[in-house]
N, C-alpha and C positions, 0 to 999 in steps of 0.2 A: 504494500500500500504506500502510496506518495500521497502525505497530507501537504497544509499550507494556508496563506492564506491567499484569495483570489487576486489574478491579476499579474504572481507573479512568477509565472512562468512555468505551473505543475505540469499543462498539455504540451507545452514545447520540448517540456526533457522528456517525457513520456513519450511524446512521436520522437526524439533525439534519440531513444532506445528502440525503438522499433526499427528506424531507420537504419542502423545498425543492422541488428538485427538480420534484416532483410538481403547487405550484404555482405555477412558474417565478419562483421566489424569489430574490434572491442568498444565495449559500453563505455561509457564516457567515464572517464577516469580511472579504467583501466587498461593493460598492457597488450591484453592478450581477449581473443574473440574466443565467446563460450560456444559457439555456436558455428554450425556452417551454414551459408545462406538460406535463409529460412523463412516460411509463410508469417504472417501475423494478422488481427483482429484489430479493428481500433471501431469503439465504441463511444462516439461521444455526443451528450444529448444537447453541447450549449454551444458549438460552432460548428459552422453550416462546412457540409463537405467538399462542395466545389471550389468555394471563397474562401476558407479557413486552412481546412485540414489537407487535401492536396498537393494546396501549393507550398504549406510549409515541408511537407514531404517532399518535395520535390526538391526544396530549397535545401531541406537535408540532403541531399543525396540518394534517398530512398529507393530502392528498385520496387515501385508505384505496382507492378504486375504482380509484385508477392503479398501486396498491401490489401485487406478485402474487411467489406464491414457488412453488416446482419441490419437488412429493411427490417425495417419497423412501421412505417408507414401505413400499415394497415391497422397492426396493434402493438402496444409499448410495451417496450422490451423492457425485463426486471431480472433481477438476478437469480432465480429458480425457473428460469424459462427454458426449456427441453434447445429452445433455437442454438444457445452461447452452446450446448457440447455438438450439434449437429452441425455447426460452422467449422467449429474444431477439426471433427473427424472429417468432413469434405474436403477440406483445406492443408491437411495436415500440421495447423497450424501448432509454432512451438511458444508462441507471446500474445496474449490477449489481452489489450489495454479498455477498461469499462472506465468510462470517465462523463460525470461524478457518481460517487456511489449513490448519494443522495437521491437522486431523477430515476432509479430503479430499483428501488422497494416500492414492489406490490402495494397497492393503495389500500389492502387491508394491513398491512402490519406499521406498526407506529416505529419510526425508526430511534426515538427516543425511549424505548422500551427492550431490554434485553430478549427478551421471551420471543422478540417477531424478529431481532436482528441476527443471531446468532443461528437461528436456523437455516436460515437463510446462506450465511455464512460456510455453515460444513457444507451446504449442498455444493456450493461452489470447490469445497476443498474438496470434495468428494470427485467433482469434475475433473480437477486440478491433476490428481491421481491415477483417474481414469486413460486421460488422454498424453499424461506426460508430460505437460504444458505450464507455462507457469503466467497467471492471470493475476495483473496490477490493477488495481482499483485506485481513482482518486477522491481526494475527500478536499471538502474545506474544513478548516477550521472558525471555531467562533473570534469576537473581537475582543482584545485586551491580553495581558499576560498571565504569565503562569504555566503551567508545565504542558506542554506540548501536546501530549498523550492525551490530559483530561479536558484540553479546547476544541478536540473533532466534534463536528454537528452532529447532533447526535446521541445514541449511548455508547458509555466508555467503551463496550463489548463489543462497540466495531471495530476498535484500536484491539483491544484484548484477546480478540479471534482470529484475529491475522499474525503470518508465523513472520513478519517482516516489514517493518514498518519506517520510509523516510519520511524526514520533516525536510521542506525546503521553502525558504524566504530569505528576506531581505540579510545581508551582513552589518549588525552595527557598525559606523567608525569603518566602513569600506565606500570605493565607491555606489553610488544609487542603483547601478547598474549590477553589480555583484550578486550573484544567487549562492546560498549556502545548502549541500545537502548533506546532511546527519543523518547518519545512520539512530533511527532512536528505541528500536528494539528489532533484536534479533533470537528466536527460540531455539534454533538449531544451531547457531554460529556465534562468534565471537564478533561484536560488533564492527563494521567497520570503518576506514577513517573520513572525516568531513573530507566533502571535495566542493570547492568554489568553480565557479564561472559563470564567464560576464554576457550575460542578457541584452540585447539593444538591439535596436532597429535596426542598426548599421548589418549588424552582425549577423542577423536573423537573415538579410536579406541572401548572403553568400553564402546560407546554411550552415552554418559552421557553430557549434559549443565549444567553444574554446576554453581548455581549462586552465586556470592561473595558479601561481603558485600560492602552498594555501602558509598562512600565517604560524610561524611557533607557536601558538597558543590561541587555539578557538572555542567560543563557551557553545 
């Protein structure tokens, strides 16, 4: 899961990894590519796909024919819906980005209630399992400070059900442009290290995440 707060920049690293991805790139801010060029999903309910999403992929570098996303158009997609693993196996896809998590929970369950989010939850790990795949979900967080984990919209047990969780925003005391990603829980691993890089128009337009060098010492 990649939380945050909006605006800055959670769907850009998110298509920045798929892009990747697709052609068996290392993920940003590392050395070495997990993957061999490989299908991906991108699910996003709050940028249009022609004008938005696309053409940042494209401005990634993306190989755009491994890139494939699940109509909804007829009815709203939510995260127990049979469609996320029948895309999967069609596609053989190995990275599915659902972004935000927020816009697909089923309209019966209260996403501020444990009891309708966590279910929901293993169904997806259960996917997760099935198909081999590993599915990023994004989240906002609420406004004001205080510990990362307990600001996702939401109940805490969206953060708490997921085996892997980064937080990305702003750098205090860097430039405006600076994204920070913190690793802020990890179940099965040893957390890993904050990695920086610089956000901006310039920069977005030549596709590129460019990562900087990160500071001795990051809170």
């Amino acid at each position: 899961m990649v939380i945050g707060d909006g605006g800055n920049g959670k769907s850009f690293f998110t298509l920045a990894i798929a892009a990747a991805v697709t052609k068996g790139l290392p993920l940003p801010g590392m050395d070495e590519a997990l993957l061999p060029p490989s299908d991906v999903i991108i699910h996003n309910s709050e940028n249009a796909w022609p004008s938005v999403i696309k053409p940042r992929l494209e401005m990634l570098g993306a190989d755009c024919t491994k890139v494939h996303r699940i109509n909804d158009n007829d009815k709203r997609l939510t995260l127990t819906d049979n469609r996320i693993e029948a895309a999967i196996r069609k596609h053989n896809a190995r990275v599915v980005v659902l972004d935000p998590i927020q816009s697909l929970l089923d309209e019966r369950f209260s996403m501020n209630r444990s009891e309708s989010v966590r279910p929901a939850l293993m169904h997806l790990e259960r996917v997760a399992e099935r198909t081999d795949s590993t599915i990023i979900l994004v989240g906002h967080v609420s406004k004001g400070r205080g510990n990362a984990q307990h600001r996702g919209l939401g109940s805490v047990d969206i953060v708490n059900s997921v085996p892997s969780v980064l937080c990305l925003g702003k750098a205090e005391g860097l430039d405006p442009d600076v994204r920070a990603v913190a690793h802020l829980k990890g179940n099965y691993t040893e957390l890993g290290k904050t990695i920086l890089f610089r956000l901006s128009k310039a920069e977005a337009l030549v596709g590129q995440v460019k990562m900087i060098q990160l500071p001795p010492t990051i809170s």
